[in-house]
PDB file with one MODEL, atoms N, CA, C and O in Angstrom:
MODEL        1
ATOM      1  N   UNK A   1      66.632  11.803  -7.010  1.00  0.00           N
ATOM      2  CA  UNK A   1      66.171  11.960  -5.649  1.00  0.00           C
ATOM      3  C   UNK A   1      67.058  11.133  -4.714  1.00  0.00           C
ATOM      4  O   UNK A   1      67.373   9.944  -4.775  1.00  0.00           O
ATOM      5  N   UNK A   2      67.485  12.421  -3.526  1.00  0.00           N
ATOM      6  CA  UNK A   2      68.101  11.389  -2.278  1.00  0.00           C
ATOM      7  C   UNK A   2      67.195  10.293  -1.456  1.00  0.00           C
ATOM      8  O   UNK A   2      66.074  10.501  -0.991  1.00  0.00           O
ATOM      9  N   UNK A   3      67.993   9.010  -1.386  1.00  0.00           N
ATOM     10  CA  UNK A   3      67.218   8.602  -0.183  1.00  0.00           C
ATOM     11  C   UNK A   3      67.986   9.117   1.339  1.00  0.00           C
ATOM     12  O   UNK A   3      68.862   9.978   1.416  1.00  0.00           O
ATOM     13  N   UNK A   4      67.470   8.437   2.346  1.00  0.00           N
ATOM     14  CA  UNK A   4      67.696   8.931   3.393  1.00  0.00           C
ATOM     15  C   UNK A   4      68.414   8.398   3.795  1.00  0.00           C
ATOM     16  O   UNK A   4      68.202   8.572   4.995  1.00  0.00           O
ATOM     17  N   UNK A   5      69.743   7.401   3.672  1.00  0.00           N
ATOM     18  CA  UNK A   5      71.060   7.482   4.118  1.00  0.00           C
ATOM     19  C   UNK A   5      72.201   8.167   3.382  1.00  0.00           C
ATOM     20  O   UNK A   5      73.247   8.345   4.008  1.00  0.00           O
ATOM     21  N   UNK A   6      72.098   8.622   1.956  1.00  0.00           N
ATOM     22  CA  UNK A   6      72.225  10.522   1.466  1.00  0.00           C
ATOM     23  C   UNK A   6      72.253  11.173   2.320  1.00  0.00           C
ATOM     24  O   UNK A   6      73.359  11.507   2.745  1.00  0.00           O
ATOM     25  N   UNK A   7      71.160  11.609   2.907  1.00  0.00           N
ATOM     26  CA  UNK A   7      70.881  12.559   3.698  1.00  0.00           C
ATOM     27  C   UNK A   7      71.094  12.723   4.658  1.00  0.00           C
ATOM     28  O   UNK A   7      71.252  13.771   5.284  1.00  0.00           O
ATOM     29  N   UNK A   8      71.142  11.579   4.975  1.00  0.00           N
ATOM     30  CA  UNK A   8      72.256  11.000   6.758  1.00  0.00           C
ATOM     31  C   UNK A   8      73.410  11.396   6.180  1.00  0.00           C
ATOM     32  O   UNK A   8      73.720  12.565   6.408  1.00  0.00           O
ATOM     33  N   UNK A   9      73.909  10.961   5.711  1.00  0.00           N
ATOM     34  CA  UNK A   9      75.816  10.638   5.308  1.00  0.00           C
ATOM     35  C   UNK A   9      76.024  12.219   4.743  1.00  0.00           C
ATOM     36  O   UNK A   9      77.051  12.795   5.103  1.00  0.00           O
ATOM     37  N   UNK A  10      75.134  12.887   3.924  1.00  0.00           N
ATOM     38  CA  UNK A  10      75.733  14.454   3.874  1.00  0.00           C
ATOM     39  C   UNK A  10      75.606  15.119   5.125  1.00  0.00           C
ATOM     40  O   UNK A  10      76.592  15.662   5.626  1.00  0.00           O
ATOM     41  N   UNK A  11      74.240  15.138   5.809  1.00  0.00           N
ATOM     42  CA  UNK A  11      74.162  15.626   7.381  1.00  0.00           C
ATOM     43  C   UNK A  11      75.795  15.509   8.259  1.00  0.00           C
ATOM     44  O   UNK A  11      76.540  16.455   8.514  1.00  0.00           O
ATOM     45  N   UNK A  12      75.974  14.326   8.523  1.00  0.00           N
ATOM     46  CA  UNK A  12      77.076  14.155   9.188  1.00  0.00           C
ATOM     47  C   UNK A  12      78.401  14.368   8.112  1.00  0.00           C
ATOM     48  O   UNK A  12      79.351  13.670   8.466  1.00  0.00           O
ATOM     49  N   UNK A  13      78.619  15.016   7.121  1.00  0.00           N
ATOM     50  CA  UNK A  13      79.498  15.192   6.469  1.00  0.00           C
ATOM     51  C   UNK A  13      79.692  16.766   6.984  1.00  0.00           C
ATOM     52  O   UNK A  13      80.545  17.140   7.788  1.00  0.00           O
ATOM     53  N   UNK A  14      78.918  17.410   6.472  1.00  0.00           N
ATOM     54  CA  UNK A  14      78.511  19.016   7.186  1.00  0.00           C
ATOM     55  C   UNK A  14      78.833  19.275   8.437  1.00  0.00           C
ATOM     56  O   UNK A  14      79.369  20.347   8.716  1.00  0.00           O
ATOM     57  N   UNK A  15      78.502  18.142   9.583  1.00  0.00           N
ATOM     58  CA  UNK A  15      78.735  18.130  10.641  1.00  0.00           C
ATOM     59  C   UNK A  15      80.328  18.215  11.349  1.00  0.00           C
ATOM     60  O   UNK A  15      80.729  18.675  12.417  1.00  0.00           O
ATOM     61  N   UNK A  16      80.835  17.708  10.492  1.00  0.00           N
ATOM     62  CA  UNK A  16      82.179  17.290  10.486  1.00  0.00           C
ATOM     63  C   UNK A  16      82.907  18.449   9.718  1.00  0.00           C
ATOM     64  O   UNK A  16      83.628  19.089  10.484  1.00  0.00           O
ATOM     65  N   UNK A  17      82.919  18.758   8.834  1.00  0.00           N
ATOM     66  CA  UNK A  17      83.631  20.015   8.443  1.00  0.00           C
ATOM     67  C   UNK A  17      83.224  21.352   9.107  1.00  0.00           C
ATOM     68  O   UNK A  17      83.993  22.312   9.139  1.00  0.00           O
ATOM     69  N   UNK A  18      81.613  21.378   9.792  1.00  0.00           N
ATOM     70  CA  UNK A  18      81.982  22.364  10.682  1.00  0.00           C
ATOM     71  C   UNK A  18      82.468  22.401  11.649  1.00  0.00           C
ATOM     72  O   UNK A  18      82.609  23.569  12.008  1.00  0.00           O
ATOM     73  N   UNK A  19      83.012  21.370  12.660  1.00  0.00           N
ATOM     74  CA  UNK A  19      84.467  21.024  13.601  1.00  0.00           C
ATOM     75  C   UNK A  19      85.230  21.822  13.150  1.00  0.00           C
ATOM     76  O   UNK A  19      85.340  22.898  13.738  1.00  0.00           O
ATOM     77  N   UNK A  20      85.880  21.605  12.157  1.00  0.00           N
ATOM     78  CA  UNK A  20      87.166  22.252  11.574  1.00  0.00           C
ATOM     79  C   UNK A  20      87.257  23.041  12.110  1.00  0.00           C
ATOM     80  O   UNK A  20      88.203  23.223  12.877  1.00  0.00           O
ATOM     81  N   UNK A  21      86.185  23.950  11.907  1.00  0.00           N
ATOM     82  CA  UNK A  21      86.871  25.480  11.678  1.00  0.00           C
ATOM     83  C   UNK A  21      87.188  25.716  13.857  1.00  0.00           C
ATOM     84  O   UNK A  21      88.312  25.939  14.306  1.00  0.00           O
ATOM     85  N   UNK A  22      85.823  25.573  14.832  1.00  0.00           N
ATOM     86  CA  UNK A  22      86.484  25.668  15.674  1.00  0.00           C
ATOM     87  C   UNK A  22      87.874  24.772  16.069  1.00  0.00           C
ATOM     88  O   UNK A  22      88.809  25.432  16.522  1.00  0.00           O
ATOM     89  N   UNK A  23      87.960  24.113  16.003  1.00  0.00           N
ATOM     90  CA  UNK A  23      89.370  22.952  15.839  1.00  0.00           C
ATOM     91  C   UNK A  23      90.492  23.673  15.666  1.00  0.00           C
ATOM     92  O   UNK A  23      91.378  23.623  16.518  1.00  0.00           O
ATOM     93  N   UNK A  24      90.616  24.447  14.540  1.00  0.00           N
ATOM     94  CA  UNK A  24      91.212  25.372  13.771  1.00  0.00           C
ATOM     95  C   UNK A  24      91.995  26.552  14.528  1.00  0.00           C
ATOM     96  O   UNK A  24      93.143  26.987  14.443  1.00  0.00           O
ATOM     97  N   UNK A  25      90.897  26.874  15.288  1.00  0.00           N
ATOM     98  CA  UNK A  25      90.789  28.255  16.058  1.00  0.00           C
ATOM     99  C   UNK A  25      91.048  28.034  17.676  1.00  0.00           C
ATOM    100  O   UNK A  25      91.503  28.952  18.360  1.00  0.00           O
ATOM    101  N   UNK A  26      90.690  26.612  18.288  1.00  0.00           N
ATOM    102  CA  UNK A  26      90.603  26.515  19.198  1.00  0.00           C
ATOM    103  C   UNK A  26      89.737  27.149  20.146  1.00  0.00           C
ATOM    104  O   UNK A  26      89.976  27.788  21.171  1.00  0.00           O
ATOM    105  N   UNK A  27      88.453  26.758  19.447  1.00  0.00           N
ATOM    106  CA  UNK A  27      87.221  27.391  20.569  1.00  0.00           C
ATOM    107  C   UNK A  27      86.897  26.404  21.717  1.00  0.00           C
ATOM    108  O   UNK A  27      86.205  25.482  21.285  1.00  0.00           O
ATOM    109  N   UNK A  28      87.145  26.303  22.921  1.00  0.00           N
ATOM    110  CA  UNK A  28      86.739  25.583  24.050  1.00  0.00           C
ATOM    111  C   UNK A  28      85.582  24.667  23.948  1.00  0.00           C
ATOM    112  O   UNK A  28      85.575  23.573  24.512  1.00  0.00           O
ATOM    113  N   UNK A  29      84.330  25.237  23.030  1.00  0.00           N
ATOM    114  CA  UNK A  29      83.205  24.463  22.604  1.00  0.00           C
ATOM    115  C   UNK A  29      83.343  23.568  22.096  1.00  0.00           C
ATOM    116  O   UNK A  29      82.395  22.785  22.140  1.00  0.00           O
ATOM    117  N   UNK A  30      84.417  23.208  21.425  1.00  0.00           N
ATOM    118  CA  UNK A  30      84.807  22.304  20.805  1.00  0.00           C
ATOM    119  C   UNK A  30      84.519  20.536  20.736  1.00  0.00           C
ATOM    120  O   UNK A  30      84.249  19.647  19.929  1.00  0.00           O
ATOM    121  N   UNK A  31      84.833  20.796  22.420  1.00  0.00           N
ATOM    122  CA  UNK A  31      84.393  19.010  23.117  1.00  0.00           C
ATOM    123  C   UNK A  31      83.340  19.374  23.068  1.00  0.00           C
ATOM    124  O   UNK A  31      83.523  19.672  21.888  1.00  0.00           O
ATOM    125  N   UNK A  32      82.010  19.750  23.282  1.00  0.00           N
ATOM    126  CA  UNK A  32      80.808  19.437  23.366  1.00  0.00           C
ATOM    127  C   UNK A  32      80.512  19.324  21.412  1.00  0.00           C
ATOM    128  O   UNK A  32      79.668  18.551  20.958  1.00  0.00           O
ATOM    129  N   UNK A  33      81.266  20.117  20.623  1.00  0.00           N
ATOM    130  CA  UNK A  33      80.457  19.742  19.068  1.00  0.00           C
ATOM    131  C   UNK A  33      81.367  17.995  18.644  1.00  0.00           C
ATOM    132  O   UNK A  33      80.974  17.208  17.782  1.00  0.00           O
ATOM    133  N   UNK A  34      82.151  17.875  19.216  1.00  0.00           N
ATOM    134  CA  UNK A  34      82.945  16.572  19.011  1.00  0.00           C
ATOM    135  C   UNK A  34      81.885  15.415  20.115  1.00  0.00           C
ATOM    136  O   UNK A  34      81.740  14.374  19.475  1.00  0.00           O
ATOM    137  N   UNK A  35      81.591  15.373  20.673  1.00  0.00           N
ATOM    138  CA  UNK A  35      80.707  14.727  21.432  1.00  0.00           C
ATOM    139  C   UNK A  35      79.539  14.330  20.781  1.00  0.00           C
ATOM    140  O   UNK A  35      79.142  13.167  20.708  1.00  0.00           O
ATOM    141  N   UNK A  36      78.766  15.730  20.111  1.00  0.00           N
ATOM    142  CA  UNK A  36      77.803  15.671  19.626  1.00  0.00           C
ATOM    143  C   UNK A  36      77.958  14.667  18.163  1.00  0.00           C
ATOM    144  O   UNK A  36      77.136  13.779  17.935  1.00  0.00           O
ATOM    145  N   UNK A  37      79.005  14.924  17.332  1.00  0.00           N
ATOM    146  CA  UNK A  37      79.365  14.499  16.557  1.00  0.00           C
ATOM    147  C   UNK A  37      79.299  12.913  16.639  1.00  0.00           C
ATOM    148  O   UNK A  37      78.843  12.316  15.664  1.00  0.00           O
ATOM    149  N   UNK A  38      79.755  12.155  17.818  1.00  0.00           N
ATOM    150  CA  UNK A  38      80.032  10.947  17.951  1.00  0.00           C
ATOM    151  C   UNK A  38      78.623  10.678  18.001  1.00  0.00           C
ATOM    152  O   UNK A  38      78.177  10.093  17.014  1.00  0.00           O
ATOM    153  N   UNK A  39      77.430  11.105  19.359  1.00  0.00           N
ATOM    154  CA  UNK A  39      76.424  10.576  18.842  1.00  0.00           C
ATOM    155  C   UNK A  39      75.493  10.471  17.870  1.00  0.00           C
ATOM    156  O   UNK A  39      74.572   9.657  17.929  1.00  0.00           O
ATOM    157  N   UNK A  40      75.699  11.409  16.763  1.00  0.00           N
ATOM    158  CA  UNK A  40      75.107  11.243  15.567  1.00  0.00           C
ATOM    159  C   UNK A  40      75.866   9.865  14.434  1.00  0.00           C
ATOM    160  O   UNK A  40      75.409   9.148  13.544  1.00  0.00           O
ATOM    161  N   UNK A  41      77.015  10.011  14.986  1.00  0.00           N
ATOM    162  CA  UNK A  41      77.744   8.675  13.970  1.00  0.00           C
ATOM    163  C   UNK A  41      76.998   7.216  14.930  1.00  0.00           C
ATOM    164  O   UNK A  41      76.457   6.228  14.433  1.00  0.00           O
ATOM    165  N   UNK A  42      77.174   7.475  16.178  1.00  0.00           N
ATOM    166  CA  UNK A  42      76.501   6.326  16.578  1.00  0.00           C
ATOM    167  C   UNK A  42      75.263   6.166  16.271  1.00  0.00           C
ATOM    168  O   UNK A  42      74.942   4.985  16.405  1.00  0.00           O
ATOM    169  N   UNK A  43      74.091   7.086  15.779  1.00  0.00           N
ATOM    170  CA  UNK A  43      72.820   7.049  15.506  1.00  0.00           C
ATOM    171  C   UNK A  43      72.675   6.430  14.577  1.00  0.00           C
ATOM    172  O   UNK A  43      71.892   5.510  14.341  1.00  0.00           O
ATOM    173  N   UNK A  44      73.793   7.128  13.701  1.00  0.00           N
ATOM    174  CA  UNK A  44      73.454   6.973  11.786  1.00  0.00           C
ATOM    175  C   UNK A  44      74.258   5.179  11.974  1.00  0.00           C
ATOM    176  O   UNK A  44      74.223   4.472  10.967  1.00  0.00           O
ATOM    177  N   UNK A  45      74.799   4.705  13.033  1.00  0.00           N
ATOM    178  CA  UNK A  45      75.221   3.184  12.551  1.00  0.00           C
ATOM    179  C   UNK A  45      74.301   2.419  12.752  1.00  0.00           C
ATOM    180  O   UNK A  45      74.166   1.375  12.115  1.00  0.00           O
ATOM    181  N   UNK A  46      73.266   2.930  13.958  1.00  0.00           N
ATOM    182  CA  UNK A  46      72.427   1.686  14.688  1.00  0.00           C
ATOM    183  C   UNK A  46      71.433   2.048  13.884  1.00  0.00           C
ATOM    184  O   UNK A  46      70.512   1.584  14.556  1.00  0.00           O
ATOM    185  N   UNK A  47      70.779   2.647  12.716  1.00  0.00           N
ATOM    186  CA  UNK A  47      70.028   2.537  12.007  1.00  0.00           C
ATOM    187  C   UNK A  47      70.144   1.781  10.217  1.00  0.00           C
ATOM    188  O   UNK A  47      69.142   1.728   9.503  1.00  0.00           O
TER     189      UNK A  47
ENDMDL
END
């Protein structure tokens, strides 16, 4: 059984390889999922 910084740390793992692909492609959305991205790393530190 996972505990729940597992589950944090795969969450934001997922999170991060789905960047890629727009990254990849250059979808304009891009800055807002990279944004989003940062505040979940900032979440998952201050906990």
């Amino acid at each position: 059984m996972m505990d729940n910084s597992q589950d944090r740390n795969r969450a934001l793992n997922y999170c991060q390889q789905a960047l890629k692909f727009p990254q990849e492609l250059g979808i304009p959305l891009i800055k807002d999922g990279e944004e989003l991205l940062v505040k979940i790393q900032v979440t998952l530190e201050g906990n």
